[in-house]
N, C-alpha and C positions, 0 to 999 in steps of 0.2 A: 138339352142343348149340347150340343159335341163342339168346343173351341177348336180351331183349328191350328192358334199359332201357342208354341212354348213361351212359357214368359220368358223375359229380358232381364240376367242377370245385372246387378251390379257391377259396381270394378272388383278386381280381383278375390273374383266368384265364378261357377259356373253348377250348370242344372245337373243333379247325380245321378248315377247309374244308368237306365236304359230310359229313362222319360225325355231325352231330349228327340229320341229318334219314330216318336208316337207320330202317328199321322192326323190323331185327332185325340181331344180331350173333353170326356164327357161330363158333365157339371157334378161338381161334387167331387172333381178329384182333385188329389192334390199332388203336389212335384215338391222335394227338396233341393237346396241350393248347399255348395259344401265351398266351403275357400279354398284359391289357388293354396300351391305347395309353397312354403313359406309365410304362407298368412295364418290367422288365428280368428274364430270371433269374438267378437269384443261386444257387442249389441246384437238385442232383436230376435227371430226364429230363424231359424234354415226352411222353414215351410212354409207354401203358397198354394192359395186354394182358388182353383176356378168354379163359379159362382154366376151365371145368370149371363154367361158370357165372357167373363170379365174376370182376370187375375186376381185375386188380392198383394195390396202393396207388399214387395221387397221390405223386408225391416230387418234383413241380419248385413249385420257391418263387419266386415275383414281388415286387420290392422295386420300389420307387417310383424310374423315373428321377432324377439329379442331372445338374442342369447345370451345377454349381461355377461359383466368380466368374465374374460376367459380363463382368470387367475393371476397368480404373481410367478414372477418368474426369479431365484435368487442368482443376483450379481447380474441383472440386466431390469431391462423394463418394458410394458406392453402400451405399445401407441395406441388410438382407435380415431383415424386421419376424419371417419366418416360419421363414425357411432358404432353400437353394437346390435343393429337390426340386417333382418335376410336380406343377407349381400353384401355385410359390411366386413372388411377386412381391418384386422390387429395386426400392427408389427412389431415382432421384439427386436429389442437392438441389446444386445450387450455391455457392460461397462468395458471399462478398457483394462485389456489385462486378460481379457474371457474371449474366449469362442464359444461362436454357436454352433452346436451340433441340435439337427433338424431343422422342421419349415422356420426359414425368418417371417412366412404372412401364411394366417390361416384365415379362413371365411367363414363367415355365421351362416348356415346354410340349416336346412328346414327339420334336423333332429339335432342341431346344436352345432358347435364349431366345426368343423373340418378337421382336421388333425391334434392332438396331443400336442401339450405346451414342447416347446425344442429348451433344451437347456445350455446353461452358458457356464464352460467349462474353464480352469484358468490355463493359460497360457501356460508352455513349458520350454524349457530350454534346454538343451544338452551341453553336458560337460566342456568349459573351453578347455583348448588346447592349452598343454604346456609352452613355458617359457625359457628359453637357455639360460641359464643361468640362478633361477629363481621357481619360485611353487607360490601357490595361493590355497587357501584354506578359505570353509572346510572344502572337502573334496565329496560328492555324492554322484551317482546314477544318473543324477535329473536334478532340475530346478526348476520352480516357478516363480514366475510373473512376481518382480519384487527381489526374490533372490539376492543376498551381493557375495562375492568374494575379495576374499582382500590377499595382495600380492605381497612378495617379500624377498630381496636378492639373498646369496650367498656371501659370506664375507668377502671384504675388501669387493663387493660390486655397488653401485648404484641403481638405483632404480629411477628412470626415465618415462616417464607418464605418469598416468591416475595410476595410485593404489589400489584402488576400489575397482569394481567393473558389477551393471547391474540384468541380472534377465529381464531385457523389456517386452513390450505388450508383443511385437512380429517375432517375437521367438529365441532371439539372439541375446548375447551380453554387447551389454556398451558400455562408454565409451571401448577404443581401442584397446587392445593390451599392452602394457606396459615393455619398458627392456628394461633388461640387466647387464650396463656397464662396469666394467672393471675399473678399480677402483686405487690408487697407490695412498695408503695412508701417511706415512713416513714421507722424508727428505730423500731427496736423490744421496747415492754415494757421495758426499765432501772430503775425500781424501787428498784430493789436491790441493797441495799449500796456495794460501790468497785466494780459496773461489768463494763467493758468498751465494746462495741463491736468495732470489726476490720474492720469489713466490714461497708456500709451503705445504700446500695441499692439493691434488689436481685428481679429478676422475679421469678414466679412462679419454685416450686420445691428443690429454691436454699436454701443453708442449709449457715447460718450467725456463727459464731463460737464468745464466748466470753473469756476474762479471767479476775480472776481476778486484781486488783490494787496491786501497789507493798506495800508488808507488809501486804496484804490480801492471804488466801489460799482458794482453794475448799475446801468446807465440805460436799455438798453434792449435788446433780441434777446433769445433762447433759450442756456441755458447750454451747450447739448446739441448733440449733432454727431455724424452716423449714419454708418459706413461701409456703403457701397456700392457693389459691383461692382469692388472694388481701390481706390472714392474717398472723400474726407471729403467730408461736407453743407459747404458756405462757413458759417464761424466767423459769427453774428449777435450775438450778446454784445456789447456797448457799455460799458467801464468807465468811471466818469469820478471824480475827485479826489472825497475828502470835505470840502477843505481850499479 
């Protein structure tokens, strides 16, 4: 008996080599079945024997390749949105701090993953700029993710912002950098008889006010006296007797 038609694969199966393209099939023979790319068999024969006219039953079963974890990835971590069978995609995501260098998604595909784990590298940062008046330590090449430096004026200046500054995850230091104001630690010159000053300490900019003694009047200057760059403005105030 010569069969005319090829059996009828399964799902994700198909008849091998040159047996599907027979124009007839004579009893007694038989045809392998082989799974798609990405499947595996899990049950049953790959072979089917024509018999008295008649096929014998399909019995090999095709399950969807798995690639199981793809691995671990250090200072990040592997999602699997779908699973880890043919066709599923892993995506690594980094912690914060890290870049990824290579694929952020590889695919389970029919000899295993797609691409080599990508690794997650830390962030770095370059040297901030100096500051007038002041320096921050330590001083290095490079910084990573975490990093801090810490600032410091020269004498007689202030220091105006954070002390600190840290390399963050996008590469830079923060907050801002600080300034270094001048700073007058002493009392304005009091060489003029009767003047008392109110104030007694001013950083840079700050304006010290005087007046003067009781039974003394202004007669002539500015009561007022600016610190500047660590100095007082020369005292102009002129007290003189009411008496």
């Amino acid at each position: 008996v010569n069969y005319k038609f090829i059996p009828v694969p399964e799902q994700n199966m198909n008849v091998m080599g040159n047996d599907s393209v027979l124009d007839a099939f004579p009893d007694g023979t038989t045809v392998s079945f082989a799974c798609d790319v990405g499947y595996t068999s899990a049950a049953g024969s790959p072979v089917v024997t024509c018999a008295a006219g008649s096929w014998s039953p399909v019995t090999l079963m095709c399950e969807r390749k798995n690639c199981g974890p793809a691995g671990e990835v250090t200072n990040g971590r592997i999602d699997y949105p779908e699973g880890t069978e043919f066709g599923d995609k892993a995506v690594i995501t980094c912690d914060t701090g890290y870049t990824l260098v290579g694929e952020r998604e590889i695919t389970c595909e029919d000899h295993g993953w797609s691409h080599r784990l990508p690794e997650c590298e830390v962030v770095t940062c370059d040297p901030p700029p100096e500051i007038v008046n002041g320096a921050f330590t330590p001083s290095k090449d490079s910084y990573v993710y975490l990093d801090a430096v810490q600032y410091s004026c020269e004498n007689y200046y202030t220091l105006i912002g954070s002390k600190s500054r840290t390399c963050s995850e996008d590469g830079t230091f923060k907050p801002d950098p600080p300034t270094c104001i001048g700073e007058c630690t002493g009392r304005p010159n009091m060489n003029v008889k009767g003047n008392k000053m109110l104030l007694e300490k001013f950083p840079d900019g700050t304006k010290a006010s005087f007046a003067c003694d009781v039974g003394y009047t202004s007669a002539a200057g500015s009561p007022v006296v600016t610190c500047a760059a660590g100095s007082w403005s020369p005292v102009t105030l002129k007290c003189e007797s009411k008496y």
